[in-house]
TIZA-984800 format. One record per atom (N, C-alpha, C, O, CB): y, x, z. Coordinates in steps of 0.02 Angstrom, whole numbers, plus 32768, in hexadecimal, padded with zeros to 4 digits. Atoms other than C-alpha are relative to their C-alpha. Glycine has a CB too. Layout:
<atoms>
YXZ...
</atoms>
This chain:
<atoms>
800F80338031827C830D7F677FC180147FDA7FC4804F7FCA803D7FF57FCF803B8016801381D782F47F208007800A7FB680337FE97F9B7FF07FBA801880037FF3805B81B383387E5180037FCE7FDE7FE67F997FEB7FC1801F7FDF80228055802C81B282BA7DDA7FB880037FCC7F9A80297FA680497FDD7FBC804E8001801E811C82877D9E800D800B7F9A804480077F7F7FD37F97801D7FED8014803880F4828B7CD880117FE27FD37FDA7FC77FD37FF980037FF67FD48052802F814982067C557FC17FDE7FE87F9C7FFE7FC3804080127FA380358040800E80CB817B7C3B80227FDD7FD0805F7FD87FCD7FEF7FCB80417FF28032804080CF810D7BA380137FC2802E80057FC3806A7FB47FF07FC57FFB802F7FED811380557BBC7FB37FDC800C7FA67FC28043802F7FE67FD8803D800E8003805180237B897FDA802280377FAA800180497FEA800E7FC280177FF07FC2801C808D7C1D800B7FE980307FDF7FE6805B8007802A800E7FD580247FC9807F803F7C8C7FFF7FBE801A7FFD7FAB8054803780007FEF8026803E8002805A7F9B7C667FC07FE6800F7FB47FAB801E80017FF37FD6803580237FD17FA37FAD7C9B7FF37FFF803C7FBC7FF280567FD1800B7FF4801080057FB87FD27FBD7D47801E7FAF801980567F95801580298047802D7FE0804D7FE67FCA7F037D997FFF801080497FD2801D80717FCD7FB07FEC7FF3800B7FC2803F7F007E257FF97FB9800B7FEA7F907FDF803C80198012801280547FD580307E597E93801080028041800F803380667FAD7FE480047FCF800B7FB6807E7E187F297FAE7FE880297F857FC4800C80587FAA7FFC80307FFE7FB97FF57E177FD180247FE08036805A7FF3804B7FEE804E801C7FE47FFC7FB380147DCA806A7FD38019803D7F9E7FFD804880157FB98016803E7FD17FE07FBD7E4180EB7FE37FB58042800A7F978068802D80698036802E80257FC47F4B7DCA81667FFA8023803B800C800F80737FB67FF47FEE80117FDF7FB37F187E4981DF800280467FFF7FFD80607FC87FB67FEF801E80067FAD800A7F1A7EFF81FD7FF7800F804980167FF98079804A802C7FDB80287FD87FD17EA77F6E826E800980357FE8801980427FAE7FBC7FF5800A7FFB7FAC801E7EA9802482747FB780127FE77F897FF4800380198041804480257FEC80207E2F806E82147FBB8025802C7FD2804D8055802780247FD580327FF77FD47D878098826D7FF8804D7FFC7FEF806580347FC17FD57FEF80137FCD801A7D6B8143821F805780347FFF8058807080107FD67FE57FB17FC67FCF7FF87E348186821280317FE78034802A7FB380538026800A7FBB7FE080097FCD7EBB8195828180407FE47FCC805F7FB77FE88006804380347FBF800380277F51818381F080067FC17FDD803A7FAC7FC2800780387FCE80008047803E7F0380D2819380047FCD803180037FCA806E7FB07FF07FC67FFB805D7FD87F12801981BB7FDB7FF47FBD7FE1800D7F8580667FC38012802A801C80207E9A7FBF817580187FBA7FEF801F7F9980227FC6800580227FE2802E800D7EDD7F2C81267FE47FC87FE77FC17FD87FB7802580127FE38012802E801C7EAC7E7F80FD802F7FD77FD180567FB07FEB7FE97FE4802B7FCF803480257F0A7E2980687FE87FBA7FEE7FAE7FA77FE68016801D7FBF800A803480387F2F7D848017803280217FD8806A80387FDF800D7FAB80107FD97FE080487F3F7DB87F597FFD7FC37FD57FF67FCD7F987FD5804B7FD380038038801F7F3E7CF77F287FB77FF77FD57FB57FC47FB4803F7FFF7FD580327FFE80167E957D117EE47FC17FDE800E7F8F7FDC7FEA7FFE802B8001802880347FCB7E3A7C9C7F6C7FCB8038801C7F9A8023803B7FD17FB07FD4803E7FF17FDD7DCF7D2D7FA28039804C8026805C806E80017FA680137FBF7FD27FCE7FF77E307DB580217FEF803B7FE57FB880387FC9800F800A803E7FFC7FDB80127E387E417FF180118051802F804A804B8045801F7FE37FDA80057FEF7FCA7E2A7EE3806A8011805C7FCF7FF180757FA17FB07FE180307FD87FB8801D7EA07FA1803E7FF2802280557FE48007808B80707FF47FDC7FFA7FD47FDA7EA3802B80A9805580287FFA8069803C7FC37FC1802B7FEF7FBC7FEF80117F61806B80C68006804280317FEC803B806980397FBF800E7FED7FD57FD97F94810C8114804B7FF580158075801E80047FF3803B7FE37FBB80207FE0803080BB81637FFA7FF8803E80257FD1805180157FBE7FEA800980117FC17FF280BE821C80358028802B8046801380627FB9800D80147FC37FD37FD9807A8142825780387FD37FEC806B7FD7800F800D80597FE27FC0802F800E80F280C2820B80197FC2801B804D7FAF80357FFE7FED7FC88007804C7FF380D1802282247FD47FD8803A7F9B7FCA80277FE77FE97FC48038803D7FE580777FB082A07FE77FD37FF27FFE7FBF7FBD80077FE3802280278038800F800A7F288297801C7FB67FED800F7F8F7FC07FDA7FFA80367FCD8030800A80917EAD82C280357FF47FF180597FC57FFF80087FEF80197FD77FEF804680F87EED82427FF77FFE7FC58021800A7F998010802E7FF8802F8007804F807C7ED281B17FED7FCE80037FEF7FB97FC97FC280297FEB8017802E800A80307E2F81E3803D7FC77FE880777FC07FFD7FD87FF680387FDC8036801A80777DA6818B8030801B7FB880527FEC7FA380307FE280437FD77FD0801680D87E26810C7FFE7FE87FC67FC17FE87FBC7FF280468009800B7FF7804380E87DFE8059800980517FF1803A8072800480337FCF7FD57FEB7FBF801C80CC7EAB80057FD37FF07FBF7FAF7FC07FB17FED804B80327FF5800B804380BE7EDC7F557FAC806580087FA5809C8025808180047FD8804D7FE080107FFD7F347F1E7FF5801C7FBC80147FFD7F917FC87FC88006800D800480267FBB7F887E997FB17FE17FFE7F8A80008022801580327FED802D802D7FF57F247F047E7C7FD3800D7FD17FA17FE97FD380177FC28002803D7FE8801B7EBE7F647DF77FEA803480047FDE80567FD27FFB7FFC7FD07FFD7F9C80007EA080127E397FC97FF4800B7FC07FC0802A802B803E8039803F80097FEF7DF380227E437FE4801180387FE6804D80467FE280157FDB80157FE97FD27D9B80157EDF7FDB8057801B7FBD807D7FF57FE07FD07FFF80097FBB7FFB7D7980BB7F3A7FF07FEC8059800E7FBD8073804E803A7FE2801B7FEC7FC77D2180DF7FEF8025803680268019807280207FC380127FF17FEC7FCB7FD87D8E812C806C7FF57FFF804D80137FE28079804280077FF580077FFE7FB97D38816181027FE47FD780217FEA7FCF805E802D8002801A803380237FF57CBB80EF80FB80197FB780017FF27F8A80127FDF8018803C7FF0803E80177D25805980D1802B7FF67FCB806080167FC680157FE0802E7FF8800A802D7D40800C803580557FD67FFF806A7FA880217FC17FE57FEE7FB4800B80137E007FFE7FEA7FF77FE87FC37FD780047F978031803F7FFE7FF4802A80587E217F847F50805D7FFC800280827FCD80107FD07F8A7FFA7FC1801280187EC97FA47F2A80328026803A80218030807580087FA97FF87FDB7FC27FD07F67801C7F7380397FBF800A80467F907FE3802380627FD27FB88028800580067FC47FBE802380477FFD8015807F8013801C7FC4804C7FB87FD7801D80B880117F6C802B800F805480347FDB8074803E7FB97FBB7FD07FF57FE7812A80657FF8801B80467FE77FF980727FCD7FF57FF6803F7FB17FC0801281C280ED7FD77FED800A80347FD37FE6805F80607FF37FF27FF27FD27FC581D781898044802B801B7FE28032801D7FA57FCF802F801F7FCE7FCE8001826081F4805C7FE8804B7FDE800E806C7FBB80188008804B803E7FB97FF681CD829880537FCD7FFE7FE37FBA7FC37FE67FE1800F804280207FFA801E814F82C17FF67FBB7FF7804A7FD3800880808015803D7FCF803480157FC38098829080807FFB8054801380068069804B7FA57FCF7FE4800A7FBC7FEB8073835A80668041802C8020803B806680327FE580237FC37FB27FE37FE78128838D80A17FFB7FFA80517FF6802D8074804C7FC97FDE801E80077FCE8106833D81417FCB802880287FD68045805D7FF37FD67FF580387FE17FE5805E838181637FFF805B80067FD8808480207FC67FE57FD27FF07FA3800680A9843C813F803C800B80308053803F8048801F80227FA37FB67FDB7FD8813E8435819D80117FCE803C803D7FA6802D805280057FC5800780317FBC813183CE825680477FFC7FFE80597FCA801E7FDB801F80507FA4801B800481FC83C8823C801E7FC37FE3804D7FA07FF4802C802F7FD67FE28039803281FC834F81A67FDD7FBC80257FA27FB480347FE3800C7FA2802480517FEC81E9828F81E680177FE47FC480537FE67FB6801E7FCE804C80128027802181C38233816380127FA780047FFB7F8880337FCA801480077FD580437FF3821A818081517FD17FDC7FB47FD67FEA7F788073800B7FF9802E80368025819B810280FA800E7FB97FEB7FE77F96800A7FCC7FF580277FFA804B800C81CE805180BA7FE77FE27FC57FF87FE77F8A80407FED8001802980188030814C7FE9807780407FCC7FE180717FB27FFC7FB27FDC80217FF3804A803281777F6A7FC97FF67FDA801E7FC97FDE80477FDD7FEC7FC580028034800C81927ED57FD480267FCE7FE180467FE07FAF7FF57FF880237FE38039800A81D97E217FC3804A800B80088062803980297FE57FCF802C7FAF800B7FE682977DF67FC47FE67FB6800F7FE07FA6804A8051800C7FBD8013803E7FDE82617D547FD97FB37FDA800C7F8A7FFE7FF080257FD47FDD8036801F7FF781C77CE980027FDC7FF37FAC80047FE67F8080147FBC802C802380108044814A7CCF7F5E7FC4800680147FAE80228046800E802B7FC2804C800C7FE2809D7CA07F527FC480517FF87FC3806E7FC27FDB7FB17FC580327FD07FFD80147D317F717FD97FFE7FBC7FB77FCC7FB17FD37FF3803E8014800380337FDB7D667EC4803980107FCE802880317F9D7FE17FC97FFB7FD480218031807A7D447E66800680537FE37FF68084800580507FCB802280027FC7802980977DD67DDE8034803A801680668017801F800D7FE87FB97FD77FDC800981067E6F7DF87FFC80277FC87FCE804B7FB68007801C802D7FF47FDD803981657EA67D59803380218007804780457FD980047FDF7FCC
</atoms>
């Protein structure tokens, strides 16, 4: 099990805007072997394009069409020569470095999302 992080104020907490995505398309990443390159709708009318290290997890035609749940103000950042606006939320069983130290631990990944259908954008509180 994984440390816990440190206690954050409610006011900290609050400036993270989650938001529901529905992924459009996903290619593997040109530059890594571990990302999918992701295309969202974040209801915003313009897509929107994350980088996910979920490629040992998930397939392509397991993400397209997906409602999942984003953090939608993280500030863009350059990984590997392509630009990420925003992380999608999944739970693991393992900490990512647990894995990479010990070829025994498999790692069990399940991205956020929807319980039901809602429009791309809509708020998570």
């Amino acid at each position: 099990m994984a440390e816990p992080k440190p206690q954050i104020t409610f006011e900290q907490f609050a400036q993270v805007d989650l938001r529901v995505a529905k992924v459009l398309s996903c290619e593997p990443h040109p530059n890594a072997d571990k990302l999918w390159k992701l295309q969202l709708d974040d209801g915003s009318g313009t897509p929107r394009q994350i980088c996910a290290g979920i490629r040992e997890h998930y397939t392509p035609e397991q993400l397209v069409g997906r409602l999942i749940v984003i953090v939608a103000n993280l500030a863009p950042r350059v990984i590997r020569g392509e630009e990420s606006r925003g992380m999608l939320l999944a739970a693991s069983d393992a900490p990512k470095d647990a894995a990479a130290n010990d070829p025994t631990i498999k790692r069990n990944v399940v991205i956020l999302g929807t319980e039901r259908d809602i429009a791309p954008g809509a708020i998570v509180s």
